[in-house]
C-alpha positions as CSV (number, residue, x, y, z in Angstrom):
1,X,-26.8,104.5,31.5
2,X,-28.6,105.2,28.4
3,X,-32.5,104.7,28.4
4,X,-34.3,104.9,25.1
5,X,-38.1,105.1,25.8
6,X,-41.7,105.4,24.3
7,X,-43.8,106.5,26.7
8,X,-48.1,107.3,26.3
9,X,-50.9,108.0,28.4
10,X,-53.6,105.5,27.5
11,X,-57.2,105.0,28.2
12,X,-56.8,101.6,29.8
13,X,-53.7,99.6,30.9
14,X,-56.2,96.0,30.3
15,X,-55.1,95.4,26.4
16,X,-51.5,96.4,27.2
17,X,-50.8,94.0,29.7
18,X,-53.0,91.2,27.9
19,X,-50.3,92.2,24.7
20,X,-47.7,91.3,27.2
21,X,-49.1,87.9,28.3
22,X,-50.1,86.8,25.1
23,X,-46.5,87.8,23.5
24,X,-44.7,85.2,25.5
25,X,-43.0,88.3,27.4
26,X,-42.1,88.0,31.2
27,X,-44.1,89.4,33.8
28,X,-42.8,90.4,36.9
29,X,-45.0,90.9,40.7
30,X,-46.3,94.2,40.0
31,X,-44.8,96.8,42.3
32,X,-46.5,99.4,44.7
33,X,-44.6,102.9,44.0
34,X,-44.6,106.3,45.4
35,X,-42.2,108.1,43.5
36,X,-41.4,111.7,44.1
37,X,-39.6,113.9,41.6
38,X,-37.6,116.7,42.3
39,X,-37.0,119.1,39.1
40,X,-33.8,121.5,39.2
41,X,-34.2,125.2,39.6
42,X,-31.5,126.0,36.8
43,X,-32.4,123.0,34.6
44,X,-35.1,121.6,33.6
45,X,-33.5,118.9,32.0
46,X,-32.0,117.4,35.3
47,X,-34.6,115.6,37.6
48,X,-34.1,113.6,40.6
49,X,-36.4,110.7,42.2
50,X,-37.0,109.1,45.3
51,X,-39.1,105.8,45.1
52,X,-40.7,104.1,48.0
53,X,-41.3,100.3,46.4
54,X,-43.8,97.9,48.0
55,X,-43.7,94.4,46.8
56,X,-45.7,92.0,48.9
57,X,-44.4,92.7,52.5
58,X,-40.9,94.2,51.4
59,X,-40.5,97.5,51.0
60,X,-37.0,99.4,49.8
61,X,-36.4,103.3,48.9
62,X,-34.1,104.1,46.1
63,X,-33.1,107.4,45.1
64,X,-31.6,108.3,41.2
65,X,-31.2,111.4,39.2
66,X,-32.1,111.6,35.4
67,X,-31.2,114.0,32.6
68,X,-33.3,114.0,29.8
69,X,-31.3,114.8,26.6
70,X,-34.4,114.6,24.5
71,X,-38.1,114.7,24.7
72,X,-40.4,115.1,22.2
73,X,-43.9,113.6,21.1
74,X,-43.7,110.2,22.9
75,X,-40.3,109.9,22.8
76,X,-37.6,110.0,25.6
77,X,-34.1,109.9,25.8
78,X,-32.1,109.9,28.8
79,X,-29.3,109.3,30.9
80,X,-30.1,107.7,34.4
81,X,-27.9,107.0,37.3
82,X,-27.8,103.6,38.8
83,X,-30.2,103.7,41.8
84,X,-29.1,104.1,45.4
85,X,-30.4,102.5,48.1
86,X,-32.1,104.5,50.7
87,X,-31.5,104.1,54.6
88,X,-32.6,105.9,57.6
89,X,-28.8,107.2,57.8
90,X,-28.2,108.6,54.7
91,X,-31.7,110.2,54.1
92,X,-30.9,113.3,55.6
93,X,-27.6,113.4,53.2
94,X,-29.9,113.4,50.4
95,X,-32.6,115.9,51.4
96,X,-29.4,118.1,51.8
97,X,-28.1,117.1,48.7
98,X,-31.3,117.9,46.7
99,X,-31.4,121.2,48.7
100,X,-28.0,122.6,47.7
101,X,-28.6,121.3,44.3
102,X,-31.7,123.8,44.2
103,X,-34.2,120.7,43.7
104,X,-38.0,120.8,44.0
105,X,-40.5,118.9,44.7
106,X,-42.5,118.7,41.3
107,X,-45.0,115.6,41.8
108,X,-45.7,113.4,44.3
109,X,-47.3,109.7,42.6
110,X,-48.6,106.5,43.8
111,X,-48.5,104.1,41.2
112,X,-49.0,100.3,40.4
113,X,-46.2,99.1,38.2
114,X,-46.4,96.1,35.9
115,X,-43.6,95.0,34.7
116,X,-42.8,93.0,31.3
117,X,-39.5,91.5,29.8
118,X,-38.6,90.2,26.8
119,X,-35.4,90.5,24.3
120,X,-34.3,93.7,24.0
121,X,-37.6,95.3,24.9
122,X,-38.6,96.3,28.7
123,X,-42.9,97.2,29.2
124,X,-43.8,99.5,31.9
125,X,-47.0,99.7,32.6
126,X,-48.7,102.2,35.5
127,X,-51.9,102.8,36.9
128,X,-51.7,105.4,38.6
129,X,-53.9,106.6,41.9
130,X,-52.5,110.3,42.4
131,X,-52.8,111.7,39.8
132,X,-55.5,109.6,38.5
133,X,-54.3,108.3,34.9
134,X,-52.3,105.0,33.0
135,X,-49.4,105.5,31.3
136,X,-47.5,102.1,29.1
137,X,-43.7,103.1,28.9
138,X,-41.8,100.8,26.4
139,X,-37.8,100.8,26.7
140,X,-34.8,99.4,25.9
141,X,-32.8,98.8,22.3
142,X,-34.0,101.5,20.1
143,X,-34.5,99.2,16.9
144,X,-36.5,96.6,19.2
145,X,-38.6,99.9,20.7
146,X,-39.6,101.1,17.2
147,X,-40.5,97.5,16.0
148,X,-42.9,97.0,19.0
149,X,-43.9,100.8,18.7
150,X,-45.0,100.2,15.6
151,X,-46.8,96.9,16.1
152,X,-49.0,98.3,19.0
153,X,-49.4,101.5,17.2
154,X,-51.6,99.3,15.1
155,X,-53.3,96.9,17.1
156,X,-54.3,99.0,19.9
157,X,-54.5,102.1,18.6
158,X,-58.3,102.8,20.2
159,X,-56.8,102.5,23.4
160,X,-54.5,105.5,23.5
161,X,-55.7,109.0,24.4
């Protein structure tokens, strides 16, 4: 599956997600993540992740691989797997699967995740607690991207570092 993404490391996440709210999008419970990415020996391109997801009292662990076709600026391109869900049996499977696949543990994050909807346009918004740092990820239709791009670009542009 195709992701199409703008992603930037701002200064806070506070006029981002009151952007959201006041644009009639959909917010979603915000989501307790550790996420840990595995990078590929032999390409750098290929990563895989492993995300622990607290929301409320539930917790799952899903587990997805992503090659990144194109990165550049603020700009990601990508093909992503569909997620698979994690159990006690077939962990082991995929810590061998990682290791014969000459994956590494690159980062190790815990993040909260706020999540927005609307049209063709998908907000992710983290504050993150290891490292310390907030990053607003906007995905989804490239032509509705660009148009919202461009329209926070402008009205928050203090906010970005």
């Amino acid at each position: 599956m195709k992701e199409y993404e703008r992603s930037f490391k701002v200064k806070s996440i506070s006029p981002f997600l009151d952007y959201c709210r006041n644009n009639d999008y959909k917010e979603f419970e915000p989501v307790k993540q550790n996420r840990i990415v595995f990078h590929n020996k032999n390409n750098n391109h290929i990563i895989a992740r492993l995300t622990t997801e607290k929301i409320g009292t539930k917790e799952k662990i899903v587990f997805d691989f992503k090659n990144i076709s194109q990165k550049k600026d603020n700009l990601n391109i990508s093909n992503e797997t569909i997620p698979m869900k994690v159990s006690k049996s077939n962990l082991k499977a995929i810590q061998s699967i990682l290791d014969v696949l000459e994956f590494y543990v690159a980062a190790d994050n815990y993040r909260t995740r706020y999540v927005f909807e609307k049209d063709d346009v998908k907000f992710e918004i983290d504050d993150y607690s290891k490292p310390q740092m907030q990053v607003v990820a906007i995905e989804g239709e490239e032509s509705a991207v660009e148009k919202v791009n461009k329209d926070i670009l402008l009205k928050l542009k203090n906010f970005f570092e």
